[in-house]
C-alpha positions as CSV (number, residue, x, y, z in Angstrom):
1,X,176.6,-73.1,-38.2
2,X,173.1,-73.2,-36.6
3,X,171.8,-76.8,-38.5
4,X,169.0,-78.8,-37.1
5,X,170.1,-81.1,-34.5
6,X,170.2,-85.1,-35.4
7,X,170.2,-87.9,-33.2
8,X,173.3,-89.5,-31.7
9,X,172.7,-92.5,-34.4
10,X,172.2,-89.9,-36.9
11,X,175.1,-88.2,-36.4
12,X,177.2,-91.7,-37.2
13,X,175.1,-92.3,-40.4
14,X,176.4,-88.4,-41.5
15,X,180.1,-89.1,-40.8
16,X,179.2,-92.1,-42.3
17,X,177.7,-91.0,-45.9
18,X,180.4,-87.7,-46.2
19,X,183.2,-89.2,-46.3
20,X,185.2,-91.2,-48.7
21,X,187.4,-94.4,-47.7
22,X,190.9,-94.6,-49.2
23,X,191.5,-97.4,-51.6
24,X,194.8,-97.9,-52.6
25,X,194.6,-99.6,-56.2
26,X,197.6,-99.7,-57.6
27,X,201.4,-98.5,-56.6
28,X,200.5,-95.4,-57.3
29,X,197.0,-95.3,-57.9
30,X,194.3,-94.2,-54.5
31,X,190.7,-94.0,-55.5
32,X,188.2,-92.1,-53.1
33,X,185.8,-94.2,-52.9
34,X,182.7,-93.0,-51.7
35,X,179.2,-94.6,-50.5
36,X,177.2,-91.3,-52.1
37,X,179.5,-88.3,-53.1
38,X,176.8,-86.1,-53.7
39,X,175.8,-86.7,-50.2
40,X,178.8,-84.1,-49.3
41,X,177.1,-80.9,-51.6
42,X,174.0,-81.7,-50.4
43,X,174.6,-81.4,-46.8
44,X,176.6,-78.2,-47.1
45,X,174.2,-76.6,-49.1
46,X,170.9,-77.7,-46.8
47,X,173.1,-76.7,-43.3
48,X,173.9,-73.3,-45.3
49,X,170.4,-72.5,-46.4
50,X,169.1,-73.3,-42.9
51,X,171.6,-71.7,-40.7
52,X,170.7,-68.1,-43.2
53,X,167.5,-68.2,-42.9
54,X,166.4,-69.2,-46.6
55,X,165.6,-72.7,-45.6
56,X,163.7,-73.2,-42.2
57,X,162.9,-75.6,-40.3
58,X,160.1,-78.5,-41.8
59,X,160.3,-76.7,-44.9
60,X,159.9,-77.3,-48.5
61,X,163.1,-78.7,-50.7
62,X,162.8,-78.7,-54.5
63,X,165.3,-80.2,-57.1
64,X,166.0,-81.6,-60.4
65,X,168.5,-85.4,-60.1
66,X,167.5,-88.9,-61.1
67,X,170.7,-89.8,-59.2
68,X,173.2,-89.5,-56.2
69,X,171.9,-85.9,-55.9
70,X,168.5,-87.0,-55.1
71,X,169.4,-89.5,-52.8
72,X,171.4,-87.5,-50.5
73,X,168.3,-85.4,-50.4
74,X,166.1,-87.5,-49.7
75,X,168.8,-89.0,-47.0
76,X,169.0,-85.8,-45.8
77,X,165.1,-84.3,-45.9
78,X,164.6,-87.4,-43.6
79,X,166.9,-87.1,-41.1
80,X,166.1,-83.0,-40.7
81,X,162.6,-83.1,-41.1
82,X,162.2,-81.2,-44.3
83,X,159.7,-82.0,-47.0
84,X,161.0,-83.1,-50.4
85,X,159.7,-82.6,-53.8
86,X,162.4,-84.1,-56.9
87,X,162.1,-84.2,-60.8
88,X,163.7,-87.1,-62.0
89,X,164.1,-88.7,-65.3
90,X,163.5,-92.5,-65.7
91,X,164.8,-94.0,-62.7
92,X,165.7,-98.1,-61.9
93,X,162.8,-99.6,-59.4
94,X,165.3,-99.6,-56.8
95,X,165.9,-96.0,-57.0
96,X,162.5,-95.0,-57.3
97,X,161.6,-97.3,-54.1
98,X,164.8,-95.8,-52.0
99,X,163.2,-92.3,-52.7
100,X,159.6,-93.1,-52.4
101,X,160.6,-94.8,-48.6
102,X,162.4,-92.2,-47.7
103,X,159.7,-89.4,-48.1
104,X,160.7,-87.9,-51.6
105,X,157.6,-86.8,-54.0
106,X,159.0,-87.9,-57.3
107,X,157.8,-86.1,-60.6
108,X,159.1,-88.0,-63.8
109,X,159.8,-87.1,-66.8
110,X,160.5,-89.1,-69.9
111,X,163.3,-88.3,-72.5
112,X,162.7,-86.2,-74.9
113,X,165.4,-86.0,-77.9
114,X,163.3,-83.0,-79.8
115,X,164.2,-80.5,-76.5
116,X,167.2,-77.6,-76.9
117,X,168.9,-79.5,-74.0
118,X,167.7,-82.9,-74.0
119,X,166.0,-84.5,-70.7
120,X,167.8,-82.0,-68.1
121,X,165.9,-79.0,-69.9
122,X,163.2,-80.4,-70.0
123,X,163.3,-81.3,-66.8
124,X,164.6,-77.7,-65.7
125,X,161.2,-76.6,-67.3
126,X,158.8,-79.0,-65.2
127,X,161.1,-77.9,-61.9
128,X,160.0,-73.8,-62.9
129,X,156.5,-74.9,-63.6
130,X,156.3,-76.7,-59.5
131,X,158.4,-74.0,-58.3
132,X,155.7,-71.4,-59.6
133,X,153.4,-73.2,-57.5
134,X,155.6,-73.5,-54.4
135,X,157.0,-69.8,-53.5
136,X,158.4,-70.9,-50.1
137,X,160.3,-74.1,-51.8
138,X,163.7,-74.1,-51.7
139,X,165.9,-75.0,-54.8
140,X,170.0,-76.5,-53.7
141,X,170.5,-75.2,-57.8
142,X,173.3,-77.9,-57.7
143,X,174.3,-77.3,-61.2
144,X,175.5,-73.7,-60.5
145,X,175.4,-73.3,-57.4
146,X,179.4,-72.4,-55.8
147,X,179.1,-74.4,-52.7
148,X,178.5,-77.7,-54.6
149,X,182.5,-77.2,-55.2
150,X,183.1,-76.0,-51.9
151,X,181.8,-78.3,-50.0
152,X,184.9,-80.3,-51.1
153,X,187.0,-78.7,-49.5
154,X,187.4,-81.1,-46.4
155,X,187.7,-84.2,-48.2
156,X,190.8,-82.8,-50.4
157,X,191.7,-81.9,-46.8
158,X,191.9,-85.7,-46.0
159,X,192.9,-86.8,-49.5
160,X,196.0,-84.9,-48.6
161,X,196.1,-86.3,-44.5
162,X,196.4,-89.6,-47.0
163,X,198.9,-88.7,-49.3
164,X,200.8,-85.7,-49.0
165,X,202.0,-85.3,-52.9
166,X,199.2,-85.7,-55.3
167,X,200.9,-85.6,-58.9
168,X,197.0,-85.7,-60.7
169,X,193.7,-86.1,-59.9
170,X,191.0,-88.1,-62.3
171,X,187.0,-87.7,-62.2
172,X,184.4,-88.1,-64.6
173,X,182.3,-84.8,-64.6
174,X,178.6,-84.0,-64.2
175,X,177.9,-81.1,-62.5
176,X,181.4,-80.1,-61.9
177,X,181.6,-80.0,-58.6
178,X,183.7,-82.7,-56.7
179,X,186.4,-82.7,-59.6
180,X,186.7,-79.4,-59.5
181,X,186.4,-78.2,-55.8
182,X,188.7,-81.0,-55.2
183,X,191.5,-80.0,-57.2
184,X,191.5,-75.9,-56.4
185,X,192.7,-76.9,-53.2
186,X,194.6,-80.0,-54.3
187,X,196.8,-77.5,-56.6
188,X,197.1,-74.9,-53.8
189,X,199.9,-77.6,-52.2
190,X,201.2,-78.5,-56.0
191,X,200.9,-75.6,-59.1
192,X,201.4,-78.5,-61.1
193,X,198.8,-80.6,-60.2
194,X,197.3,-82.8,-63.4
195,X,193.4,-82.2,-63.7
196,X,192.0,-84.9,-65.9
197,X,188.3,-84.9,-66.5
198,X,186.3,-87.8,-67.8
199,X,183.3,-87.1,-70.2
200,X,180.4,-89.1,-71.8
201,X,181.1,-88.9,-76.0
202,X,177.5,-87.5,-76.2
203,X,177.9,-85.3,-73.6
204,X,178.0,-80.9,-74.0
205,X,180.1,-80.0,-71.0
206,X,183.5,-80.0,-72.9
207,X,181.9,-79.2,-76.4
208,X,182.3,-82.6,-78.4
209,X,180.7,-83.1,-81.6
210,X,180.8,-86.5,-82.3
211,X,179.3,-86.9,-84.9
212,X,178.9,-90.6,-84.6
213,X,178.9,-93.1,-81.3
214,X,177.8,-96.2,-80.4
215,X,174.4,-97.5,-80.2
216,X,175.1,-98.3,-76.4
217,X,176.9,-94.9,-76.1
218,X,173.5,-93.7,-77.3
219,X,170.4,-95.4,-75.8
220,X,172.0,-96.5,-72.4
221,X,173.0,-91.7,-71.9
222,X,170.0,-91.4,-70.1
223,X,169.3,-94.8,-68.5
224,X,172.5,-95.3,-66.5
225,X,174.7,-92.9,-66.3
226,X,175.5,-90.2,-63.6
227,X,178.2,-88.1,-66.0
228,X,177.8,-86.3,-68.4
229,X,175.2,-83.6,-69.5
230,X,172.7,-82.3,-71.7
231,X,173.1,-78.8,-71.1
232,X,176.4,-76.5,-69.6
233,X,177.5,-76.9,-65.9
234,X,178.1,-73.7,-64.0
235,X,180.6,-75.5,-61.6
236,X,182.7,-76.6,-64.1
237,X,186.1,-74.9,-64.2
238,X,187.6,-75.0,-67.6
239,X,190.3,-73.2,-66.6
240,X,191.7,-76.0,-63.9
241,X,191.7,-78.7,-66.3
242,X,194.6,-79.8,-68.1
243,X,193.0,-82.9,-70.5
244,X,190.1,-84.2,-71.0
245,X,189.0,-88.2,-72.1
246,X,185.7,-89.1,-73.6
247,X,185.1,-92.6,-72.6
248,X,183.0,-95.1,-74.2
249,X,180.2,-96.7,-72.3
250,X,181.3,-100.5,-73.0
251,X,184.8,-99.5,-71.5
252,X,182.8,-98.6,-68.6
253,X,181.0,-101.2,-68.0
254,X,183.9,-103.9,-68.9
255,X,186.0,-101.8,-66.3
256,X,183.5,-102.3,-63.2
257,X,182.9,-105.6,-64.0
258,X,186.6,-106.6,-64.0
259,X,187.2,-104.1,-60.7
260,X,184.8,-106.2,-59.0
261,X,186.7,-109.5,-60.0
262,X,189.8,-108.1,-58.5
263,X,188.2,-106.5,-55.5
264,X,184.9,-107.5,-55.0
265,X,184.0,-103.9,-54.8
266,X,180.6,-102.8,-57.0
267,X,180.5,-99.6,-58.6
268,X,178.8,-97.7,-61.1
269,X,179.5,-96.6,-64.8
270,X,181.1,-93.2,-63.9
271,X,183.4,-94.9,-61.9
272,X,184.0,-97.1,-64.4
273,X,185.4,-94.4,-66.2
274,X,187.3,-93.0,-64.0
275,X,189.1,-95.9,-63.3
276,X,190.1,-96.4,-66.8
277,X,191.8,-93.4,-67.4
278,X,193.2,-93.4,-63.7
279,X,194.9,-96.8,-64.2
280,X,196.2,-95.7,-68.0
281,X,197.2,-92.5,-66.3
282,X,199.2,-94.6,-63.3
283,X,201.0,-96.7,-65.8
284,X,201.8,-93.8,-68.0
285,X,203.6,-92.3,-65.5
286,X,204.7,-94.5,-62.8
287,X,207.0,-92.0,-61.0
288,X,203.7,-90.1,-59.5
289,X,200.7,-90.5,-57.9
290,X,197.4,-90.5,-59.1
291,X,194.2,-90.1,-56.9
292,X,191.1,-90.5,-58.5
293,X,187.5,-90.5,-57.3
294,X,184.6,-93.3,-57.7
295,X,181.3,-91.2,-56.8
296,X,179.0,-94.0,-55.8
297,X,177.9,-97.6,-55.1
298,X,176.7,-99.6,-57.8
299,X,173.8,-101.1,-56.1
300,X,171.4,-98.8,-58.5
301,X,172.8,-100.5,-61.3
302,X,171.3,-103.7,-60.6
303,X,169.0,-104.3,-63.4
304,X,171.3,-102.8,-65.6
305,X,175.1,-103.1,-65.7
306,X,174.7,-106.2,-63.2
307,X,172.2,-108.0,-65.2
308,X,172.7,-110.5,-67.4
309,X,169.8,-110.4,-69.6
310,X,170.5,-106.2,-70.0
311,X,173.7,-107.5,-70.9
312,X,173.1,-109.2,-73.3
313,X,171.3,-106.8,-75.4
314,X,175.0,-105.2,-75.8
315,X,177.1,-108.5,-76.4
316,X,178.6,-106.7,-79.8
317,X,179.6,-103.4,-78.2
318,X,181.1,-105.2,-75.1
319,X,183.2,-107.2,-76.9
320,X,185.2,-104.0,-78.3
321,X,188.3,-103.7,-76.3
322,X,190.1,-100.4,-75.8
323,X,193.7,-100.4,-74.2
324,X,194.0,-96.2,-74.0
325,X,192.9,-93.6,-75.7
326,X,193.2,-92.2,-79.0
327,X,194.5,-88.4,-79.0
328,X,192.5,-86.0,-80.9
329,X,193.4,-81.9,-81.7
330,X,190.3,-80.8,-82.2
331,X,186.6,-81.5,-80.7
332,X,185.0,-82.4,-83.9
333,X,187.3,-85.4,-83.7
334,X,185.1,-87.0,-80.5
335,X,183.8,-90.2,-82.0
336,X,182.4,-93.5,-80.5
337,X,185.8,-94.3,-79.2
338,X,188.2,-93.6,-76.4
339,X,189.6,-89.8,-77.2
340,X,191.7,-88.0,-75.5
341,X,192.1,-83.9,-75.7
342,X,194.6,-81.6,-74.3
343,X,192.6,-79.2,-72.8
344,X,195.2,-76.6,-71.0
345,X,193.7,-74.6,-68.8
346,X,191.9,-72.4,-71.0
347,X,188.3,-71.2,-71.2
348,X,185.8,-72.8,-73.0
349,X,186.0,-70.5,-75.6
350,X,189.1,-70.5,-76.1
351,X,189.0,-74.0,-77.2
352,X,185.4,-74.2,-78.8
353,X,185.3,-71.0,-80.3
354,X,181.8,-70.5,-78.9
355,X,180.5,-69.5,-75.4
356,X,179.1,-73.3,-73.5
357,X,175.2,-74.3,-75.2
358,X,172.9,-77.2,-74.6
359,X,172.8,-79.9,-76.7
360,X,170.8,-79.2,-80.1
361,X,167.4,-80.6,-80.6
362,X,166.9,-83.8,-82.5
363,X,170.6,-84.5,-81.3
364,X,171.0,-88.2,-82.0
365,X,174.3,-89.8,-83.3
């Protein structure tokens, strides 16, 4: 593939950021722990665009992420020379500075609960209105677009270098891709393969209706939290999953606070989750093994999930405790609680009874 050229010292810092190291965290428990797992899509989707011709050298890059997407981007736009232009949400001041330093033009928008879609629509709508204005720009789409789930590919590759079986795979889901591209070639070496997604209670990609969470499940969605979604994922693949668990931010949070206390390692919410149903999973069935995936560092969560004083604005929803989930048989049953749903491998509407929507306006449990 014809990609721009990088630097000896460049080329470390890509092996570097696309890979995942190999944690193992229980008998049989591995997490793939990664640095910046959206650092993996990005690349394949810039090297792809620029070896076809739609992306050329010192161009123009356009995108919609608050998060790990926009990092890699930036990451990326600096070491190949590209210009980059990103709408974000509300971001922490460390993100917003790692951006900024890195050469990304940052255009924020604020949340808006009276938007068909919440914040992502509405900042889908300012990305349209720039795009208008920018004809040569080129847009990754990472919400739909195919290669965000293939870029996977060579890291189930190594997952399976690592361990040869793979009984199920955990991940908490955003846009889809790394659970899913993961696990279509994961169940290529084992039909019976376990797909469990994780999901945020107020969150549209699996169709919950809760009509009720918590008031940190609420007002922390937008500020710290890289799961989840506003509006449907094109890269999600219903028909791969086999359950899926809504977890609770307070879980979360009390889950990367007590993985760093036994390993020292910091990471965010999301993996947070997935280690929470990953460990319930592993104990649950201690004959196999579980792999799950922890997407990023938690070094943006520092004025949040690592801060005493944020904290301590949540003292009554942290000290809920939940040991597993609750099962549920039906979506409207999602509350503010840990629920768990056997999904099957069927199509969303199958199960909802509806074809995938963004979240209503004025949505607010």
């Amino acid at each position: 593939m014809d990609v721009p050229s990088v630097k000896p010292f460049d080329a470390d810092v890509v092996e570097e950021l696309s890979f995942p190291k190999f944690v193992q965290v229980a008998k049989n428990l591995v997490a793939a722990k990664f640095d910046l797992m959206k650092f993996t899509p990005a690349k394949y989707i810039l090297d792809t665009a620029l070896a076809s011709g739609q992306l050329r050298a010192g161009g123009h890059v356009i995108e919609s992420s608050s998060g790990t997407f926009a990092l890699a981007l930036s990451i990326l736009c600096s070491l190949y020379d590209l210009r980059l232009t990103l709408v974000t949400g509300p971001t922490s001041q460390i993100v917003r500075w790692r951006l900024e330093n890195l050469g990304a033009v940052l255009h924020t928008v604020h949340a808006s609960e009276n938007c068909e879609g919440g914040i992502q629509q509405a900042r889908l709508e300012m990305l349209a209105e720039l795009r208008s204005s920018m004809p040569d720009g080129f847009w990754p789409q990472q919400y739909t677009n195919p290669l965000n789930s293939l870029s996977y590919r060579s890291i189930a590759e190594r997952a399976l270098l690592t361990q040869p079986k793979i009984d199920s795979i955990v991940g908490t889901v955003g846009s889809g891709g790394s659970l899913f591209g993961i696990a279509s070639i994961l169940q290529r070496k084992n039909s019976d393969l376990k797909v469990i997604a994780v999901d945020h209670n107020r969150s549209v990609i699996f169709g919950a209706q809760a009509k009720r969470i918590s008031k940190m499940c609420r007002e922390t969605f937008e500020q710290i939290l890289a799961m989840g979604a506003g509006i449907p994922m094109g890269n999600v693949n219903f028909e791969l999953c086999d359950e899926v668990h809504w977890v609770p931010v307070p879980k979360m949070v009390q889950m990367v606070h007590d993985f760093h206390r036994r390993t020292g390692m910091l990471v965010g919410p999301s993996s947070g989750a997935a280690l929470a149903v990953a460990e319930w999973r592993a104990a649950q069935e201690p004959s196999q093994l579980v792999l799950t995936i922890l997407p990023d560092h938690g070094v943006r969560y520092v004025e949040t999930m690592f801060n005493p004083r944020w904290l301590n604005n949540w003292n009554e929803d942290l000290a809920r405790s939940w040991v597993g989930p609750r099962d549920i048989s039906s979506l409207e049953q999602v509350s503010e609680g840990w629920c768990r749903f056997k999904w099957d491998r069927r199509r969303y509407r199958d199960v909802a009874g509806i074809d995938p929507a963004p979240r209503p306006a004025g949505y607010n449990p």
